[in-house]
Wavefront OBJ file of the C-alpha trace (Angstrom):
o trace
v 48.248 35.092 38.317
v 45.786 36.436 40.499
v 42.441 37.182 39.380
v 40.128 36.375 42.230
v 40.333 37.939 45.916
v 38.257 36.636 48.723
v 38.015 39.133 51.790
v 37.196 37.509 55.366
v 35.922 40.179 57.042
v 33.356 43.031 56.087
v 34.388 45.726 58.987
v 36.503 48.581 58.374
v 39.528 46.677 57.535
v 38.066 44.409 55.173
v 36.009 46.982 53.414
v 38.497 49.819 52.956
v 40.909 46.547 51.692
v 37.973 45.779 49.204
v 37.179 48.419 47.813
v 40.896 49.598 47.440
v 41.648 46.804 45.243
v 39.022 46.873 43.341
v 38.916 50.830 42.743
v 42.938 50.421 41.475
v 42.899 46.821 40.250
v 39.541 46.939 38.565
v 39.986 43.450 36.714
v 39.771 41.390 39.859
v 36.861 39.779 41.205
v 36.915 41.003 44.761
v 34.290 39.201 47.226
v 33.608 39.889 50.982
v 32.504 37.139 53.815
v 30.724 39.259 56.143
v 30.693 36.541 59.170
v 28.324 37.098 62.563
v 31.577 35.836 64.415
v 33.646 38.971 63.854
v 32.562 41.681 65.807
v 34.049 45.219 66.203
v 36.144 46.179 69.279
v 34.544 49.863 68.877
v 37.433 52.078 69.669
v 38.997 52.604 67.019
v 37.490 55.829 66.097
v 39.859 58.792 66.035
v 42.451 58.610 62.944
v 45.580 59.896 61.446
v 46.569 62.312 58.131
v 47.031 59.186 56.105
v 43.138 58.363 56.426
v 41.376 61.439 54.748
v 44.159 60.877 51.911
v 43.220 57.347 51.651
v 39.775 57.550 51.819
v 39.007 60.437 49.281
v 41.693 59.378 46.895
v 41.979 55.562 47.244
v 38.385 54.879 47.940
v 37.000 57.561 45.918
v 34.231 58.566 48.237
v 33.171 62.542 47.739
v 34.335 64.761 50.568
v 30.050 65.756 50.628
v 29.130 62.101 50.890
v 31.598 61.508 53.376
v 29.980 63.984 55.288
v 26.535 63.268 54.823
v 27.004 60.228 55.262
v 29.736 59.500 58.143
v 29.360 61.944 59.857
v 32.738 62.849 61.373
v 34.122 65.480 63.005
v 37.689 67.290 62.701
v 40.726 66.340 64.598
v 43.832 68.441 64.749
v 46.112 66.022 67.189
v 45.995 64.849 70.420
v 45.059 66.903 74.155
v 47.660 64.766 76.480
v 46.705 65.382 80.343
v 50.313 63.634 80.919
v 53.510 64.240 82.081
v 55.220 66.753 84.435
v 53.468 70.084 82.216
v 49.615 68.369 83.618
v 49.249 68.757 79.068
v 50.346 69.477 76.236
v 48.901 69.428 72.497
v 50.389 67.153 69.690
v 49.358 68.462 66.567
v 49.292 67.294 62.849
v 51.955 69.820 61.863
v 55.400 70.230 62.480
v 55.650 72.794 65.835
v 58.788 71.147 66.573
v 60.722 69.735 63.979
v 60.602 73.813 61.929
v 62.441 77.028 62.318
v 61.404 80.406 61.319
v 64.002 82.180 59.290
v 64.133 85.111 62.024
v 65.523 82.787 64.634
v 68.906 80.645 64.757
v 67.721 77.518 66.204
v 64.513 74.778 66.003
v 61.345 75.731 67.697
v 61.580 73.327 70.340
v 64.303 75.286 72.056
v 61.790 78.082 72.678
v 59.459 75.672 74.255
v 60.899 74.824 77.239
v 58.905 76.482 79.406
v 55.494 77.127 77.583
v 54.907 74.144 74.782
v 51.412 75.650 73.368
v 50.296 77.885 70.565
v 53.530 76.966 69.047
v 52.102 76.848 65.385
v 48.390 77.268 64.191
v 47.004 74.451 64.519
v 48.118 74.493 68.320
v 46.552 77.574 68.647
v 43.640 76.571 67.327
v 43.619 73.491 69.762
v 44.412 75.494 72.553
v 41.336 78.101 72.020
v 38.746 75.245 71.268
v 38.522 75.944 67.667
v 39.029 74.136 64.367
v 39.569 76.024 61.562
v 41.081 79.505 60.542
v 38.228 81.828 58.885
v 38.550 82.728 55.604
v 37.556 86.546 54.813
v 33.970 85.375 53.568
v 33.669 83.925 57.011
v 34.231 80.239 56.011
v 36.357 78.005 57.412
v 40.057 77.596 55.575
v 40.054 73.517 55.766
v 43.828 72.826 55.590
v 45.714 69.559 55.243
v 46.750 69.097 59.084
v 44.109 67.712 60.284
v 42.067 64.107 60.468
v 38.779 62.701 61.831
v 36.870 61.560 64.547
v 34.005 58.704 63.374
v 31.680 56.561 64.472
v 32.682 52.767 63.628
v 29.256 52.025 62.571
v 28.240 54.913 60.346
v 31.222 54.708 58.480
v 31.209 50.993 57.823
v 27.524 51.158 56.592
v 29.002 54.144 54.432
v 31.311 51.514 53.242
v 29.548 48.937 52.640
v 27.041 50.976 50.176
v 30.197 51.418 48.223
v 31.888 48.074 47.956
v 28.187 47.334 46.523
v 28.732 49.792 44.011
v 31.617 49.061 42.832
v 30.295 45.644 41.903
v 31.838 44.101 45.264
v 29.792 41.061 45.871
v 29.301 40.640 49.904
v 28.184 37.077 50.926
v 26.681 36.307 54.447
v 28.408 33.091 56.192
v 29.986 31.801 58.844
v 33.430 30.319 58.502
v 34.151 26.903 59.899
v 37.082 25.553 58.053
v 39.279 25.842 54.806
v 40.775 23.517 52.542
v 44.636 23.766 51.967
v 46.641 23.935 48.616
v 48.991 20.875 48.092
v 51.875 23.587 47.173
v 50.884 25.567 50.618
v 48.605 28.219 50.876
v 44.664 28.106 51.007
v 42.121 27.029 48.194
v 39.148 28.041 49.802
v 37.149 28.222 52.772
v 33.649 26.776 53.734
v 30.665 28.268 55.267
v 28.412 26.727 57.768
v 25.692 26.793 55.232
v 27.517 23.978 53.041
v 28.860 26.639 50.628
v 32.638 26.670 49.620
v 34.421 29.742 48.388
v 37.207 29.457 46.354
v 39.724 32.034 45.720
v 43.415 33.146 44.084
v 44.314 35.213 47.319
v 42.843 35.404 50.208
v 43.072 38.656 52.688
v 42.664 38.073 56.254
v 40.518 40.885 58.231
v 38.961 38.325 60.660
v 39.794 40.701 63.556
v 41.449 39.035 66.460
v 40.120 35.958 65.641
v 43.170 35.606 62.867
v 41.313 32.988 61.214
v 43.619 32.539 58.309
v 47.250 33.893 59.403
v 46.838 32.487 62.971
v 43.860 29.523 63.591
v 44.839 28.084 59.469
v 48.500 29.063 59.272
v 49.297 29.145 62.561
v 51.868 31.997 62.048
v 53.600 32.794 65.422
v 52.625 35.449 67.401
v 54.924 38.531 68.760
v 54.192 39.623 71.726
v 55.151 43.868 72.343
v 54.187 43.057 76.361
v 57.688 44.236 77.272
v 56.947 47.671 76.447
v 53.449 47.803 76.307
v 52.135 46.784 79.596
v 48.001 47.495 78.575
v 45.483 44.567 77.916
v 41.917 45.810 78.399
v 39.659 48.996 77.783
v 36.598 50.037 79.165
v 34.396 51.335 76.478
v 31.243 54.222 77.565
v 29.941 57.099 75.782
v 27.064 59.505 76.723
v 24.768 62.300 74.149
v 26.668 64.868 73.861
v 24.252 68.149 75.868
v 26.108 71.009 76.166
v 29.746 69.966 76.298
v 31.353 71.786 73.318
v 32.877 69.781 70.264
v 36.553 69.351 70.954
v 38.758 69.856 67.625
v 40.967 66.856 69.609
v 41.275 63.372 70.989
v 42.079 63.646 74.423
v 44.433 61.362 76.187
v 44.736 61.606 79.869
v 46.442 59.353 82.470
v 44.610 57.545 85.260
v 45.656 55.207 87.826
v 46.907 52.243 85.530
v 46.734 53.479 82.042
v 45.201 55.889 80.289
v 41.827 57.487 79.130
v 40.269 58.735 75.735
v 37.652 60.938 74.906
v 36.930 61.076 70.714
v 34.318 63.714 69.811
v 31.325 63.044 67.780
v 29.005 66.305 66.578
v 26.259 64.351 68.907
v 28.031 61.316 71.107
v 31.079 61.428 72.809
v 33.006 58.213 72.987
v 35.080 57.800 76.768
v 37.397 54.782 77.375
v 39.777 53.401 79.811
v 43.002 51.389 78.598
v 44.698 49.571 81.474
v 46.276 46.881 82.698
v 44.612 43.910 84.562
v 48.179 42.976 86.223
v 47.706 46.507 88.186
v 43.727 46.783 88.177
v 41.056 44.465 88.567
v 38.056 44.972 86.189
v 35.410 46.211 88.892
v 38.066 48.677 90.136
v 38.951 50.168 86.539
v 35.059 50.233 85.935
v 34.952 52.379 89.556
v 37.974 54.578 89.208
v 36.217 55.405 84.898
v 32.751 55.763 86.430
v 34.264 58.538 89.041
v 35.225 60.612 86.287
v 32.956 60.090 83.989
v 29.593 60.224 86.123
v 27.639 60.135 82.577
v 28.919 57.474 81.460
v 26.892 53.943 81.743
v 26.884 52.136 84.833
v 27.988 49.093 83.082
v 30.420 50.036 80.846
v 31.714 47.360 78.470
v 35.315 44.935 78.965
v 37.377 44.599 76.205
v 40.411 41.878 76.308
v 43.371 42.828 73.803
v 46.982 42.036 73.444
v 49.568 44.222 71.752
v 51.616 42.341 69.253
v 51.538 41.339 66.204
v 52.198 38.238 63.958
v 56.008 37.190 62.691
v 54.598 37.443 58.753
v 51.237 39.032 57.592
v 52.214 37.881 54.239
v 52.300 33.587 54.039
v 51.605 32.102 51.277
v 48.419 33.592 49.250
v 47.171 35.190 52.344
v 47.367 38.705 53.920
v 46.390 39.793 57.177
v 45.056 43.089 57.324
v 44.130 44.943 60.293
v 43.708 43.332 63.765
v 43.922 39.776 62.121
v 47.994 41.024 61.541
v 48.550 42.840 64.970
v 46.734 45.148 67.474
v 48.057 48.019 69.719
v 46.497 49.783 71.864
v 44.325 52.883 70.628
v 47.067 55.497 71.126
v 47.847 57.456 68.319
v 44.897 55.938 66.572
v 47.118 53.468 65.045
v 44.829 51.177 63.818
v 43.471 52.106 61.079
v 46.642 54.046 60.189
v 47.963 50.828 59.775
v 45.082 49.619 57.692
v 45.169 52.203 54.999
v 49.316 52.061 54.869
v 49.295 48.237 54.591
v 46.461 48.632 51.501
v 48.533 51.315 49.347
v 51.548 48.912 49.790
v 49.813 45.286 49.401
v 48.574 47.239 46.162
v 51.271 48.852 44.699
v 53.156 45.376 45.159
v 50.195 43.729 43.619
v 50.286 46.179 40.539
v 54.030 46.242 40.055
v 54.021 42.330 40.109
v 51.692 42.161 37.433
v 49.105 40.164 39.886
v 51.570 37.535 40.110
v 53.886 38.056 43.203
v 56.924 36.533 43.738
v 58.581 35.270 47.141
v 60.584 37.984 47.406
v 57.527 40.761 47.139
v 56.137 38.969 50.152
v 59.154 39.098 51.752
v 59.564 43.004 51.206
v 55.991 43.340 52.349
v 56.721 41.650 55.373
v 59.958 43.445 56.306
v 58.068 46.727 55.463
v 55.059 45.186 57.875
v 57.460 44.436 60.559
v 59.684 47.580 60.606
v 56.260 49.531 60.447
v 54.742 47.627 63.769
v 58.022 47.495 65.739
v 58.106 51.645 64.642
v 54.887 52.337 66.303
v 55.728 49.797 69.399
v 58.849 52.064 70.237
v 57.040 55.760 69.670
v 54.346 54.536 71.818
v 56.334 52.547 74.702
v 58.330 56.468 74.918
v 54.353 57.681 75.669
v 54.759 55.582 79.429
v 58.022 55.192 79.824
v 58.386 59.768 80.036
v 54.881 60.371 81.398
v 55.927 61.685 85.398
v 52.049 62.766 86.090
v 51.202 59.897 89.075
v 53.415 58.131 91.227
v 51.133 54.819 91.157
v 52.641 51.182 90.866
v 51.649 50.944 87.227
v 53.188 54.322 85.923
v 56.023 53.240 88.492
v 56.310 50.253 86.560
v 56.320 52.122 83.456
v 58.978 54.161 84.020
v 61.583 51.371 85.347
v 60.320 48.385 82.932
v 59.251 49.727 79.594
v 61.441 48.883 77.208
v 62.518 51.390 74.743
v 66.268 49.839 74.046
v 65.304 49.950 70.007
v 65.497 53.949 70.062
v 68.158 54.316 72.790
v 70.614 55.866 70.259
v 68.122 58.814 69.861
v 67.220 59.540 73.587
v 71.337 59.563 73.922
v 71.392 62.309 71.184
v 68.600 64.018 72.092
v 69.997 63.891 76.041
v 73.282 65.842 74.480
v 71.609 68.023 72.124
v 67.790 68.724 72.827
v 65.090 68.870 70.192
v 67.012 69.476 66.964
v 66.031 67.591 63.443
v 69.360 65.806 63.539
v 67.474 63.165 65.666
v 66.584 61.704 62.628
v 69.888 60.261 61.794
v 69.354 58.441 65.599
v 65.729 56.687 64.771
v 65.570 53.604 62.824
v 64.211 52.931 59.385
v 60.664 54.425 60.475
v 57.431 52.740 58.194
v 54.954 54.960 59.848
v 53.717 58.589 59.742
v 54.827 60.109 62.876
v 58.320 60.962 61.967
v 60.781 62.259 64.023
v 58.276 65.139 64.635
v 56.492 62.596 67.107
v 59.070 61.975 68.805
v 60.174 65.290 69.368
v 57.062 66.722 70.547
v 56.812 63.832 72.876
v 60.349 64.590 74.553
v 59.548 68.278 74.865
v 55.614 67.829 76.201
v 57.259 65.902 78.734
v 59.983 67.975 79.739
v 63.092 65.472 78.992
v 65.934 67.027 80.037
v 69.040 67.938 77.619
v 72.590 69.220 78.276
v 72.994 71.476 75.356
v 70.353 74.002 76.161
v 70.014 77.360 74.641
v 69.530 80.613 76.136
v 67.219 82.869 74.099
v 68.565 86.156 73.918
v 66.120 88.887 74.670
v 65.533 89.434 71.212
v 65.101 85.709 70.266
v 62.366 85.797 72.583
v 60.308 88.551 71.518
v 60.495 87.304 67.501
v 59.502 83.941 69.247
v 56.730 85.675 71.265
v 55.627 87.663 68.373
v 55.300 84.662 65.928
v 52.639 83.007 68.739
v 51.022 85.854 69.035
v 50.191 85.656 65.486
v 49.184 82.015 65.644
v 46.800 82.938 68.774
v 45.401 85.781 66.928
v 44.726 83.536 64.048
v 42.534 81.112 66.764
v 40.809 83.728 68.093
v 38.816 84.605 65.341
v 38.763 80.939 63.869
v 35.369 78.655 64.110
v 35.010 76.475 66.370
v 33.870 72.908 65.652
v 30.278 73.247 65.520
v 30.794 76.222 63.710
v 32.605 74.834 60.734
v 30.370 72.000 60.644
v 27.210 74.630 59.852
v 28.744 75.336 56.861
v 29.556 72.281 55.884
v 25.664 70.648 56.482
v 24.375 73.663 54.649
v 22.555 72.461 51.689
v 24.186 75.520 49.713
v 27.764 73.870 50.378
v 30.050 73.323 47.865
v 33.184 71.734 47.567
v 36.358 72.554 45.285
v 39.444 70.560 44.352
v 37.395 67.442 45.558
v 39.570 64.477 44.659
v 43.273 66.206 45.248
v 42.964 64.866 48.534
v 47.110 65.166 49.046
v 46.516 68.878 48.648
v 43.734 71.185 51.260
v 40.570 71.541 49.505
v 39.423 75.039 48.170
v 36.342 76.017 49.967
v 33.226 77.839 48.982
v 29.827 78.878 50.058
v 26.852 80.201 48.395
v 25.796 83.756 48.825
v 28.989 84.081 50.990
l 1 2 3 4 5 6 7 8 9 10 11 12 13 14 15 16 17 18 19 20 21 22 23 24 25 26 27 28 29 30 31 32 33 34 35 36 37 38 39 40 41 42 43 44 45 46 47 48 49 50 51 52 53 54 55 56 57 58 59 60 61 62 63 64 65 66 67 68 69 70 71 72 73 74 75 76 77 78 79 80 81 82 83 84 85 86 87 88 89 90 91 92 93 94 95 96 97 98 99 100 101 102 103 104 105 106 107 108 109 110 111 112 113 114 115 116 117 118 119 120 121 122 123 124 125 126 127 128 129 130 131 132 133 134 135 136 137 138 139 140 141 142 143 144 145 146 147 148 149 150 151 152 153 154 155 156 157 158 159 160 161 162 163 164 165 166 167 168 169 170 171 172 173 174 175 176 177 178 179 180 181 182 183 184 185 186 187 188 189 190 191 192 193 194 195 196 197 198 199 200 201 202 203 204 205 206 207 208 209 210 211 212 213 214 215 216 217 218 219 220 221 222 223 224 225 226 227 228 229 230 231 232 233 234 235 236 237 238 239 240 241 242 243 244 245 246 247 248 249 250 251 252 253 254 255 256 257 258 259 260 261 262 263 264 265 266 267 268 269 270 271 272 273 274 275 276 277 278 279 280 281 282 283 284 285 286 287 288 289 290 291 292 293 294 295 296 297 298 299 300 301 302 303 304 305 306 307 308 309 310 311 312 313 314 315 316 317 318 319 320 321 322 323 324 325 326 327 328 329 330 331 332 333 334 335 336 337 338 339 340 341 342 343 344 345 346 347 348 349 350 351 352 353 354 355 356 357 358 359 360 361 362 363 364 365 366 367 368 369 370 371 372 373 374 375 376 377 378 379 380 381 382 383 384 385 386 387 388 389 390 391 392 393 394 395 396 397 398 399 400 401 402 403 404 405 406 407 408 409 410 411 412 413 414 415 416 417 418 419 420 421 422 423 424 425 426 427 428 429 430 431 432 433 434 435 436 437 438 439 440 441 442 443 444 445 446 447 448 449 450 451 452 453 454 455 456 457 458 459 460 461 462 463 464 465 466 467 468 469 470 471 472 473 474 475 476 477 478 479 480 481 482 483 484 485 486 487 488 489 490 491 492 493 494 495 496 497 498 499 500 501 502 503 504 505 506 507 508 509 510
């Protein structure tokens, strides 16, 4: 039975894992090795749905500490400068995958030729704003939406609560471990002399792997045939008087792609590309161009996208990049991260702290299905985006390999955007749904047979209905806005741990 848990690895990973366990398991002594020799890659810093869930709910941090104390901003989906529209706006709703009662068929027949302000929150996205306003003037904070943070600030906010939840944190370098006779690890020793023995052991080295991959040399899988990227350029500048985007934009340059996460003061810029179609000086030249505020020396990062065969071996989980890395599309990582905790916990729980062979082997089908899930949705990202005729994107569009969902692009090339899809995807372990895929398809104009000719009074219902969502984002608050209200020592928050359901908001004296 388990009843002691050593984390290697005090970033976000290792903290959210800690504090997880210990929040929902509270009988198990849960200690962190916070080592000099794992850094952070630093991009990793818009997010998903799943995170405000996880950490109000899972973590049990207070929406107002949260803010105070991480700072973030809101982000409703994804700007994509991409494909043969020059953009288009995924959201964290369903604009595609829905029908209103007034018309016969999906939305995404109606959006054919204009894809935007195709639900609220697209509105909203499309006019610069964040939230609705509610009659009193404050903002309505619904459920579709997730953050933008800064790496740092939020890991300091974490680590103040691992502390208080008795977490004991332990400064050390790792140089070795000592291996169980049965198979597995006993413990691990610090350069300092010490030697920390554990039960279980959970693996958020970063890419260093230094229990799955450098102990337990688990083999590595490689996504490089659909996912060509291997390096970023990371630069940010002080935000002046550029206006808080309610989005993480995504826009395509030469060979690969660029982000640009908003912070209420910093904005974080990066280039993802490929060093078998760029050279390092030249990515640095072509970012610097079009970003002439970033720093002239804007920092490499190497990365491969893959991800181990098992995360599970043995007493040892890899969590985070330690298990697998993909590029920062989507903002999969920590995604990922929070998913993997909820299941490595339930499966803890339901096991009675004593897992079997075959829980590990569930956890690493579900761990496998999930990664290979998010390798297809984002491989479909290159292999439809028409925007440049360069070698790379060239590349892209004749080499990616997307033969895992070829039963759905066959359907959807029949039928168009319609929520039968779904039957055509496989098992899917990961949040984007069938939704993702469809907005993807119709942002980038993919053609269909079966298309559907509104009829004149199709259109104006259709019309009419985004004309109420762009009314709706007219009057709405824009980021900086919202964010008033929300640093306003009179602030007050309803509803604060039903984090599955949109907080009730209220203001005093409003």
């Amino acid at each position: 039975m388990i009843k002691t848990i050593l984390v290697l690895g005090s970033g976000s990973a290792g903290l959210i894992a800690a504090i997880s366990l210990r929040r929902k398991l509270p009988q198990l002594d849960i200690r962190v090795v916070r080592s000099p020799e794992i850094g952070v890659i630093g991009v990793g810093e818009g997010t998903t749905p799943n995170f405000p869930k996880h950490v109000f709910d899972f973590l049990g941090i207070s929406r107002k500490r949260f803010f105070a104390l991480a700072e973030p901003t809101w982000k409703l989906g994804i700007r994509f400068l991409w494909g043969p529209r020059g953009h288009f706006d995924y959201t964290f709703d369903q604009q595609v995958d829905s029908q209103w009662n007034d018309l016969p068929m999906p939305n995404g027949y109606y959006c054919d030729e204009e894809f935007r302000c195709a639900s609220v929150p697209s509105a909203l996205m499309w006019h610069g704003k964040v939230f609705p306003r509610q009659p009193n003037g404050c903002p309505d904070i619904q459920g579709w939406h997730a953050f933008h943070i800064e790496n740092k600030k939020f890991v300091d906010l974490l680590e103040l609560l691992a502390r208080e939840n008795g977490i004991g944190i332990i400064d050390g370098k790792v140089t070795g471990s000592d291996r169980l006779s049965g198979g597995g690890i006993a413990a691990v020793h610090l350069e300092d002399g010490r030697r920390l023995e554990a039960d279980f052991f959970i693996d958020c080295s970063g890419f260093r792997s230094e229990l799955l991959a450098r102990t337990l040399e688990e083999p590595y899988v490689s996504f490089d045939s659909s996912l060509f990227c291997d390096r970023a350029i990371i630069g940010g500048w002080d935000r002046t008087t550029e206006p808080i985007l309610p989005y993480t934009t995504a826009e395509t340059m030469d060979s690969g792609w660029a982000w640009q996460i908003e912070h209420e003061h910093h904005i974080n810029r990066g280039y993802v590309y490929s060093s078998q179609f760029i050279s390092d000086d030249q990515a640095a030249d072509e970012f610097l161009r079009k970003n002439p505020k970033a720093p002239k020396s804007p920092r490499v990062v190497k990365f491969r996208s893959g991800c181990y065969k098992r995360l599970w071996v043995e007493n040892v989980v890899a969590i985070g990049n330690s298990g697998g890395f993909v590029e920062p599309l989507e903002a999969t990582a920590l995604m990922i991260v929070c998913s993997h905790v909820q299941t490595l916990l339930e499966m803890l729980n339901r096991s009675h702290l004593n897992p079997t062979p075959t829980w590990r082997s569930l956890y690493n089908d579900l761990a496998a299905q999930g990664w290979t899930d998010i390798r297809d949705f984002l491989a479909l990202h290159y292999k439809l985006n028409t925007a440049l005729d360069t070698p790379f994107w060239r590349h892209c569009r004749e080499e990616t390999d997307i033969s895992n969902i070829a039963p759905l692009l066959e359907f959807y090339a029949e039928n168009g955007p319609t929520g039968f899809c779904r039957y055509r995807l496989p098992r899917m372990e990961n949040d984007f749904g069938v939704e993702g895929y469809l907005v993807m398809l119709v942002g980038n104009r993919t053609p269909y047979r079966a298309k559907h000719t509104p009829t004149t009074d199709e259109r104006q219902r259709w019309e009419r209905h985004r004309a109420d969502f762009i009314a709706t984002a007219r009057t709405a608050l824009d980021v900086k806005e919202a964010l008033g209200y929300i640093h306003h020592p009179g602030w007050e928050w309803h509803g604060d741990v039903a984090a599955q359901s949109a907080p009730v908001m209220a203001h005093q004296g409003v």
